[in-house]
C-alpha positions in Angstrom: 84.3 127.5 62.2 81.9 125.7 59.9 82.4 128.5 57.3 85.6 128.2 57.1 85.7 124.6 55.9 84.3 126.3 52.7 87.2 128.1 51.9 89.9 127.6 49.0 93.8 127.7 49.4 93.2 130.8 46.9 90.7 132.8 48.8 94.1 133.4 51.7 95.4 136.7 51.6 98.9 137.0 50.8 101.1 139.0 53.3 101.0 142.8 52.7 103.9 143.7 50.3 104.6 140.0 49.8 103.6 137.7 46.6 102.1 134.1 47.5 104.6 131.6 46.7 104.4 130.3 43.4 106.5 127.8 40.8 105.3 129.3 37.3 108.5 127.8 35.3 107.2 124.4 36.9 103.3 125.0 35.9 104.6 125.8 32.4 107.0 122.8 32.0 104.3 120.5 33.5 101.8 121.8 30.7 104.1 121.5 28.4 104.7 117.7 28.7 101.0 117.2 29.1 100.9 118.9 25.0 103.7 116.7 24.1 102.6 113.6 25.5 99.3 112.8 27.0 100.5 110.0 28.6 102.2 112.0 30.9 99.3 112.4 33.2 99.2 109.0 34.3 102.9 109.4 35.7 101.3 112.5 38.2 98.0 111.6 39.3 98.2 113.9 43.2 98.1 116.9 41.2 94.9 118.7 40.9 94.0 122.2 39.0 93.8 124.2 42.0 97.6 123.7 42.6 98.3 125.3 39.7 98.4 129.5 41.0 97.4 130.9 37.1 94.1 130.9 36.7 95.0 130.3 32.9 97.0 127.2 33.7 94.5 126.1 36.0 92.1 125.9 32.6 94.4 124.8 30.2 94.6 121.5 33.0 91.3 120.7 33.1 90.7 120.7 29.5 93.7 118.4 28.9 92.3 116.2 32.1 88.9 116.1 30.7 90.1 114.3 27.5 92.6 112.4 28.9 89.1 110.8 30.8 87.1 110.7 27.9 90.4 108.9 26.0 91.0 110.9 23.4 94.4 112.2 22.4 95.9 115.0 24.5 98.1 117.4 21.9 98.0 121.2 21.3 95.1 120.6 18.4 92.5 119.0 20.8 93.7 121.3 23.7 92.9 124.2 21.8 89.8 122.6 20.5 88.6 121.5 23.8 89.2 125.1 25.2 87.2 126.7 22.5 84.3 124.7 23.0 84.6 126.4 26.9 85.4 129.7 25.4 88.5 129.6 27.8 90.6 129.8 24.7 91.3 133.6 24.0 91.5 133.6 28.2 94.3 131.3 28.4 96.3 133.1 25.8 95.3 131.8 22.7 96.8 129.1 20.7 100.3 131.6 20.6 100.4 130.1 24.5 99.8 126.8 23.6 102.8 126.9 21.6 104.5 128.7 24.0 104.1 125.4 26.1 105.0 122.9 23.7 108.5 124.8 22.8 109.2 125.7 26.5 110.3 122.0 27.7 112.0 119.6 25.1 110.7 116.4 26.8 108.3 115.2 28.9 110.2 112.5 31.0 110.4 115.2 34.2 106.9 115.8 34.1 106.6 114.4 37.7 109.2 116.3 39.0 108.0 119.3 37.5 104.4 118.3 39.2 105.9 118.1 42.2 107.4 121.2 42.5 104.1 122.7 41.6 102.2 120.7 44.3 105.1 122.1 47.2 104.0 125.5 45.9 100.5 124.8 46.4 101.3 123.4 50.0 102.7 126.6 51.1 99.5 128.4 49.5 97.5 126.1 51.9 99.6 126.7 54.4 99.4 130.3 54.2 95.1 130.1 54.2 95.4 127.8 57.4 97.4 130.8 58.8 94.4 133.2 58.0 91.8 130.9 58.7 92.5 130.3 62.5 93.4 134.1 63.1 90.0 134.7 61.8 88.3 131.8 63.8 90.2 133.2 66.9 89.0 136.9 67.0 85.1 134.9 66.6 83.0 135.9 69.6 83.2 132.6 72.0 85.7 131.1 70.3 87.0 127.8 71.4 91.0 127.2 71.6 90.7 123.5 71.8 88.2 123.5 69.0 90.0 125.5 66.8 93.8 123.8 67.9 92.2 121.0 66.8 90.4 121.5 63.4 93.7 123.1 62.5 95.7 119.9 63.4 93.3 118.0 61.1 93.2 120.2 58.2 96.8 120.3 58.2 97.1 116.3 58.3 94.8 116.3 55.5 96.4 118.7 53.5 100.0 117.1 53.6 98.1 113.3 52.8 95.3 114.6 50.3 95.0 111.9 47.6 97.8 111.0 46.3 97.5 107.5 46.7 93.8 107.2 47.0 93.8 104.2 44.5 96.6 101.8 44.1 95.8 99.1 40.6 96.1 95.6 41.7 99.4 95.2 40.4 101.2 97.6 42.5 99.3 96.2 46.1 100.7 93.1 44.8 104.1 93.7 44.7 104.3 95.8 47.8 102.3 93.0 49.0 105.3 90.3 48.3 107.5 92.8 49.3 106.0 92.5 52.8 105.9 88.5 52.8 109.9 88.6 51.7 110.9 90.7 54.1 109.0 89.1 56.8 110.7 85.9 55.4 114.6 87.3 55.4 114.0 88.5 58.8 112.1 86.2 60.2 109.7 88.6 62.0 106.5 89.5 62.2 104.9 92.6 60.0 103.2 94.5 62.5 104.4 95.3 65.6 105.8 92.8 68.2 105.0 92.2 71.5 107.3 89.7 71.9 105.3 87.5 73.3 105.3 84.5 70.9 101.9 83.1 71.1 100.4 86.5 70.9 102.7 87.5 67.7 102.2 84.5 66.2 98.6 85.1 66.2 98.2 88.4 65.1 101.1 88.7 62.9 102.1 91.8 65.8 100.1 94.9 66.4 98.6 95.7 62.9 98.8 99.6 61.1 95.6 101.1 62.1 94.6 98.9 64.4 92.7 99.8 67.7 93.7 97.1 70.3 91.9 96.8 73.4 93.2 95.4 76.6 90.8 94.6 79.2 90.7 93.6 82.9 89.7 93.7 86.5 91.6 96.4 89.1 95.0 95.1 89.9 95.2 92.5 87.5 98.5 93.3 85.7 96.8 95.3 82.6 99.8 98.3 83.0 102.8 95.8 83.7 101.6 93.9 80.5 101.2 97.3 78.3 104.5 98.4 79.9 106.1 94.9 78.8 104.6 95.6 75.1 105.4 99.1 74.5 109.1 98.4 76.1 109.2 95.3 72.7 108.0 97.6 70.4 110.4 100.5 71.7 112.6 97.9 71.6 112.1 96.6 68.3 113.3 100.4 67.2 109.3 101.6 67.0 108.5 105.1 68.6 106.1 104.4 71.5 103.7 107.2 73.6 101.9 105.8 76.4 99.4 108.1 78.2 98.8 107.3 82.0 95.5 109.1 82.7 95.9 106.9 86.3 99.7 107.3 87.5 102.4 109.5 87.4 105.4 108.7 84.8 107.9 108.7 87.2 106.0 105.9 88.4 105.5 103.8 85.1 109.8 104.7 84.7 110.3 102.9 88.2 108.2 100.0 87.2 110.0 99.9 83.6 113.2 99.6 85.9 112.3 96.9 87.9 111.3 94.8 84.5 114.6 95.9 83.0 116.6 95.2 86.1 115.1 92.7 87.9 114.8 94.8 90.9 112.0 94.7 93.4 109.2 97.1 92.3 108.5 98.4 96.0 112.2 98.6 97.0 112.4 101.1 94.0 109.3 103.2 95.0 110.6 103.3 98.2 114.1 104.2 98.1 115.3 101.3 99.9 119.3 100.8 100.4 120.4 99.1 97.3 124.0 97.4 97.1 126.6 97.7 94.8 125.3 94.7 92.1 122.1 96.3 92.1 123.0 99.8 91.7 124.8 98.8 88.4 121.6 96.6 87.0 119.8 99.9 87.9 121.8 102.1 86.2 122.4 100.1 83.6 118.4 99.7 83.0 118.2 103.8 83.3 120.5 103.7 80.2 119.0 101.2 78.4 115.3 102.8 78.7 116.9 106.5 78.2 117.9 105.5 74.9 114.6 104.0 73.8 111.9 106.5 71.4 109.5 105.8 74.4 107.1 109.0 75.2 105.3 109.0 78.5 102.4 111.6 79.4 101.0 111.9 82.5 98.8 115.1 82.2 95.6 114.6 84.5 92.1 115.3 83.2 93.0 115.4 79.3 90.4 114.7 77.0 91.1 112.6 73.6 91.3 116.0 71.3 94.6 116.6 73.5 96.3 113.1 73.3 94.8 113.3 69.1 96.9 116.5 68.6 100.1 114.9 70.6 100.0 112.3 68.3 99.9 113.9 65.2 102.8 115.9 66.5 104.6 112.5 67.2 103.5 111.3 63.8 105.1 114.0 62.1 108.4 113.7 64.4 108.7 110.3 62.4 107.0 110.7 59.1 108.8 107.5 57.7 108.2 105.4 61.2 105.7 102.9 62.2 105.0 103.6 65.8 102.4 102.7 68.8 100.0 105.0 71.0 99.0 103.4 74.7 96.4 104.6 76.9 95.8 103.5 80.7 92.9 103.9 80.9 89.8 104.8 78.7 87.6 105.2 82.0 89.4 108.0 82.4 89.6 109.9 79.8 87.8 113.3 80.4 84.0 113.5 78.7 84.0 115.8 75.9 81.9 119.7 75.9 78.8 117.5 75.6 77.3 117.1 78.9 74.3 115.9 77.5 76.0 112.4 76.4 75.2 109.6 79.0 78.2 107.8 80.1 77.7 105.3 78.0 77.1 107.0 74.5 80.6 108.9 75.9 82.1 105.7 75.8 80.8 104.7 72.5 81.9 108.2 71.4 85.4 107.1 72.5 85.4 103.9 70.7 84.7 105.2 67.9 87.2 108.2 67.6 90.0 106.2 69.2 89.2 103.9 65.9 89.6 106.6 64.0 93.2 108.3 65.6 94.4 104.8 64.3 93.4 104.8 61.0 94.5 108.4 60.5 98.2 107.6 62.1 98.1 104.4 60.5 100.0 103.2 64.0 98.3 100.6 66.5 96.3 101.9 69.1 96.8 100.2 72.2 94.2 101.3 75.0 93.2 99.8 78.1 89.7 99.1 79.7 88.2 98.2 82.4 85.6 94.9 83.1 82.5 94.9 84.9 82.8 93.7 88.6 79.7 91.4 87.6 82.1 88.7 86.7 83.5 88.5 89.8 79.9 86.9 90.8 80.0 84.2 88.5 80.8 80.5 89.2 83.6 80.6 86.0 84.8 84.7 86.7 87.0 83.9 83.0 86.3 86.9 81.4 84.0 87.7 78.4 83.5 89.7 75.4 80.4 91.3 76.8 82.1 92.2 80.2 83.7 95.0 78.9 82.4 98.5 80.5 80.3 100.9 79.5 79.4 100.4 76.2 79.4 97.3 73.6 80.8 99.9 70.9 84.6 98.7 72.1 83.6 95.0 70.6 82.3 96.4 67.5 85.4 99.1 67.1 88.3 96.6 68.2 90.2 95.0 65.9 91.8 92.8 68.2 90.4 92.5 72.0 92.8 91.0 74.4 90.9 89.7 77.9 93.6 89.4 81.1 92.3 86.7 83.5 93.9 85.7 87.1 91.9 83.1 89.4 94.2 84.9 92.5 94.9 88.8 91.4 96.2 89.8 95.4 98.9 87.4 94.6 102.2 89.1 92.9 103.7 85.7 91.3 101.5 83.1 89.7 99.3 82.0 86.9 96.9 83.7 84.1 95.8 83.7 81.2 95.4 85.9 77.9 92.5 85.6 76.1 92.0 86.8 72.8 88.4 87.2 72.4 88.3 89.1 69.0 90.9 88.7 66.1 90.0 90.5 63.2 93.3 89.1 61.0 93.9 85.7 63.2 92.9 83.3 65.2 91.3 83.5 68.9 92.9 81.5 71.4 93.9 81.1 74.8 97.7 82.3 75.9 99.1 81.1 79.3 100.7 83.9 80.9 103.4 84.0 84.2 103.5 86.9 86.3 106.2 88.0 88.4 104.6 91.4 89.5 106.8 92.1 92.4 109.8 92.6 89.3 107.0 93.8 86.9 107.1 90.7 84.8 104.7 89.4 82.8 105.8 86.4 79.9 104.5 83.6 78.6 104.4 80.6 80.0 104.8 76.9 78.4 101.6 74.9 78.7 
């Protein structure tokens, strides 16, 4: 698999019979600007030489590139010039190509658009080379479907983001930065994701792009009612939501999003008690209100995180334009990975790191539960702590925002917690004061 990573988008064989797909009007017209004004590059700064498919085109690029860099003027005469000094110049087609260029578009001004029909040509090249790289990573001796499932998945995330906005100038992050503050103004929300819990939005600003958020807690606490209460506000909010329940079935977390929604007693639901007529329309009205939510749920047992990775990216791509949020319950139990020589706790650290990453690369909030060591429980004050967190200290260095669920009585349903946010990376940490009504799957905030 390693070798492959090597390879170009030009070393894929085409189909037999078929040419690659190319755009060479678009390669022609897009050279032809760069001749008449050299200021055109700065208007198409994704596109690379390798997207071009002529190997002629390809040089004729670089050269106008490379004194574009060194600031010097970009026009047929230094073009030429710059090409001779290569002795790419009779290989290109001479200066009677260079011409060619200059009289083949009248203007420059759709240089971009011209670039970007090269660079869709080149993505279907890639494409194409993906194709031919996993059939010839398949048929290796041993080879590993998961492995090779997902290398592909990554490649092909990195092909359709490769640089085209690597750097932004100052000037541009600014406005899109005052964008953001004016639009949190005229609607008087938050710019990441909200939980709807005010305290906790007001803190955080919501669930930040790329964040990894931990939530953390003794057994039977109230970790899943409160993930459940914050993916059904962000699927609320109109943000696509996937929680993954590594600990119990969907149809389960669906009942419990019922009771929330319909104020319906949790174990009367699981149950199948006799419900009466009042009821049965608060139930089926809370069955239509969650149907019609972009809320995911994925109960597959044993799944390692290269599965859930590749679900996401799948979900990603379902809404390329959307902001959205990933859940876990819990990371306990996500499967170890093919290394079986990893102790549990550099798994763990593993984990923390790579769940990091999945947020970064989505650029959605990851939202994944922990559990606490039972040594708390031993301690005079048993409020939790940033160094009670299982298995590995890597979670503390990896979070961006660590969230610590503390009740004095747990085996009660209704009472009194707390919410402690330990780690803040964009905020303050603070104490929230939380209500819970776990019999209806309720957890809020609660005054004072």
């Amino acid at each position: 698999m390693a070798d492959l990573l090597h390879l170009t988008p030009q070393d894929g064989p085409a189909p037999a019979g078929r040419k690659l797909p190319q755009d060479l009007d678009a390669e022609e017209c897009v050279l032809g600007a760069l001749l008449l004004d050299g200021t055109a590059l700065d208007k198409i700064p994704f596109l690379k030489d390798t997207d071009f498919y002529r190997e002629g085109h390809r040089r004729i690029f670089r050269a106008a590139k490379h004194l574009a860099e060194k600031n010097e003027p970009v026009d047929v005469v230094t073009v030429a010039g710059e090409l001779k000094k290569r002795r790419e110049l009779e290989a290109v087609g001479g200066e009677i190509l260079l011409a060619h260029l200059v009289s083949y578009v009248p203007t420059a001004a759709n240089v971009r658009h011209y670039a970007e029909r090269v660079r869709e040509a080149a993505g279907l090249r890639d494409l194409i080379t993906l194709s031919a790289q996993v059939t010839e990573a398949a048929f290796e001796p041993g080879a590993s479907p998961e492995a090779i499932h997902e290398w592909a998945d990554a490649e092909s995330l990195r092909q359709r983001r490769v640089s085209w906005k690597s750097l932004s100038p100052a000037a541009e992050v600014t406005r899109e930065a005052w964008s953001e503050i004016e639009r949190c103004q005229s609607r008087g929300d938050y710019p990441g994701i909200p939980t709807k819990i005010p305290s906790l939005d007001q803190a955080t600003g919501g669930l930040g792009d790329g964040d990894l958020v931990l939530l953390c807690a003794r057994p039977a606490v109230g970790k899943t009612a409160l993930l459940l209460r914050i993916a059904r506000a962000a699927a609320g909010a109109g943000f696509p939501c996937a929680i993954f329940s590594l600990e119990m079935p969907k149809t389960q977390l669906m009942l419990r999003l019922f009771a929330a929604e319909s104020q319906i007693n949790f174990s009367r639901l699981k149950r199948g008690a006799f419900l009466g007529e009042d009821e049965q329309e608060k139930l089926a009205h809370a069955s239509a209100t969650i149907a019609g939510l972009p809320l995911l749920l994925d109960d597959q047992p044993g799944q390692g995180l290269a599965h859930i990775r590749a679900k996401c990216r799948q979900l990603a791509r379902k809404y390329p334009d959307k902001r959205g949020l990933v859940a876990i319950d819990y990371v306990q139990l996500l499967a170890h990975g093919n290394d079986t020589r990893r102790s549990r706790y550099e798994e763990t650290s593993y984990l923390s790191r790579e769940l990091k990453l999945l947020a970064k690369e989505l650029n959605w909030p990851v939202l994944a539960l922990t559990q606490l060591n039972r040594e708390l429980e031993k301690r005079t004050d048993s409020r939790p702590r940033l160094s009670d967190i299982r298995d590995s200290g890597a979670f503390e260095q990896d979070a961006d925002l660590v969230l610590l669920l503390h009740r004095a009585q747990p085996q009660l349903p209704d009472g009194e917690g707390e919410l402690i946010i330990a780690k803040n990376r964009n905020g303050p940490c603070t104490l929230i004061p939380l209500a819970f009504r776990l019999a209806v799957q309720m957890v809020g905030e609660r005054a004072g």
